[in-house]
C-alpha positions in Angstrom: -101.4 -90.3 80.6 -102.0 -86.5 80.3 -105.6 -85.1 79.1 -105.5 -83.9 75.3 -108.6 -82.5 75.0 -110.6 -79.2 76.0 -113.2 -80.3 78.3 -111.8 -83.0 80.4 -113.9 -85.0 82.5 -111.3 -84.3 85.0 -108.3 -87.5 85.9 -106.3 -84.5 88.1 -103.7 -84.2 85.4 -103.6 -80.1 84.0 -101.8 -81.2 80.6 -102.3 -77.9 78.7 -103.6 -75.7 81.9 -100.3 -74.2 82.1 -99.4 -72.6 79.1 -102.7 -71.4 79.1 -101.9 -69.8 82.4 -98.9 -68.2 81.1 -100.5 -66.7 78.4 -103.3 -65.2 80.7 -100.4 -63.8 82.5 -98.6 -62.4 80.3 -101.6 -60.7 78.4 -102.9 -59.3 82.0 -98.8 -58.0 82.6 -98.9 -56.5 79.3 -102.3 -54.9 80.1 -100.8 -53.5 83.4 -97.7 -52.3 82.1 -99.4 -51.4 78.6 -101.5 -48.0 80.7 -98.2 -46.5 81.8 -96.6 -46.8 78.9 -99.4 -45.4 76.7 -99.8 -42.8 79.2 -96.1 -42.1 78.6 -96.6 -42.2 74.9 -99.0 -40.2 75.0 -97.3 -37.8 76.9 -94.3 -37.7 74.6 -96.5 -37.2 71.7 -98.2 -34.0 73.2 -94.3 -32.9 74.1 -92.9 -33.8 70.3 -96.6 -31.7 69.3 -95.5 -29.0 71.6 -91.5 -28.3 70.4 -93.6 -28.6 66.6 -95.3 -26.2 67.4 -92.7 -23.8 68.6 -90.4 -24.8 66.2 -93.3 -23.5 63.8 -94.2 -20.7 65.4 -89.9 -19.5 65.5 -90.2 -20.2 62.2 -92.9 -18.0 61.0 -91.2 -15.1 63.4 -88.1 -15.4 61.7 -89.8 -15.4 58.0 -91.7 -12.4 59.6 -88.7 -10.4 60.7 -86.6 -11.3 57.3 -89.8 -10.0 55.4 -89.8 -6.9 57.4 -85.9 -6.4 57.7 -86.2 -6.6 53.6 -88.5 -3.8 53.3 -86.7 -1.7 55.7 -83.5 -2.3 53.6 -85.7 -1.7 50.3 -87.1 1.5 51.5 -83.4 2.9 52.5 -82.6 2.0 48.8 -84.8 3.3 46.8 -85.0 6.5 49.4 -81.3 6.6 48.7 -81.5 6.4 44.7 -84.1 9.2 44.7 -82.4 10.9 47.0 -79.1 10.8 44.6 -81.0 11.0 41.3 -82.0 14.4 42.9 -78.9 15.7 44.0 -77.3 14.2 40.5 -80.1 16.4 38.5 -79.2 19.2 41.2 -75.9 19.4 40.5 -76.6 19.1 36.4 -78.8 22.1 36.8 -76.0 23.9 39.1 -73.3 23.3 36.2 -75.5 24.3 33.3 -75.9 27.4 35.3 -72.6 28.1 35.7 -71.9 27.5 32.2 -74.4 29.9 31.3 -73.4 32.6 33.5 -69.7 32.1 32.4 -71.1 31.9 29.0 -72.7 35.3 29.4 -69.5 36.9 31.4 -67.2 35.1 28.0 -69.9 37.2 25.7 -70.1 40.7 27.4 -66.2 40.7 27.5 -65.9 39.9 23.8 -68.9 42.8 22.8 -69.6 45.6 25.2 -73.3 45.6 26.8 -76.0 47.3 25.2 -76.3 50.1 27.8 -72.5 51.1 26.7 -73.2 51.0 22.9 -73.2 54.5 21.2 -76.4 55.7 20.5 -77.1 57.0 17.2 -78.0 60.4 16.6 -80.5 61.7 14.7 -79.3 63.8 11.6 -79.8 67.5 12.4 -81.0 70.1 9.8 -78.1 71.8 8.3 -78.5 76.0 8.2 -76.6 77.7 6.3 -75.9 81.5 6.8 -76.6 84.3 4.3 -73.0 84.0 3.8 -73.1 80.7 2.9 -71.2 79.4 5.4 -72.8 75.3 6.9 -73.5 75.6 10.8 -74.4 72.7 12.6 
């Protein structure tokens, strides 16, 4: 007959020793095996927390150097449109210029200057002679 209950008076027969025995076993293995494992859990959390935290910091570097790449290419643009909006109103200003020169050249062919215009005289007293004869 094998002992059923908890505190047995003690016949010699371990019914339900064993199992209790394995389980003791097993939970002081787990508890042994359980420190290098959490040790190596822990270490691969502190290496996933490490490439994280590159990856991150790649990542800002990367946002920083498109930022900065932008505004180099922003500030060649807009240097560039000024720089063509003055040559454009250069070249405007050149041509009217021109225009008005030619313009000038177009007029002083068609009339002569004003420093080759006769100059008009002013009338002269007429004398006349005892003869009567005019004399300028």
């Amino acid at each position: 007959m094998s002992c059923k209950g908890l505190h047995c008076p003690g016949c010699g027969d371990s019914g339900g020793g064993g199992g209790l025995l394995a389980l003791v076993a097993v939970v002081i293995i787990a508890a042994i095996i359980a420190r290098p494992v959490m040790h190596a859990a822990s270490a691969v959390g502190h290496v996933i927390a490490e490439i994280l935290h590159v990856l991150l910091i790649t990542a800002e570097t990367a946002g920083i150097a498109a930022a900065a790449i932008g505004a180099i290419a922003l500030a060649a643009y807009v240097t560039g449109r000024i720089r063509d909006g003055r040559a454009h109103r250069r070249a405007v200003r050149q041509a009217a210029e021109r225009d008005l020169v030619a313009d000038i050249l177009h007029r002083e062919r068609l009339a002569p200057p004003v420093w080759h215009a006769t100059v008009i005289q002013p009338e002269q007293q007429q004398i006349t002679t005892p003869t009567g004869d005019r004399q300028c």
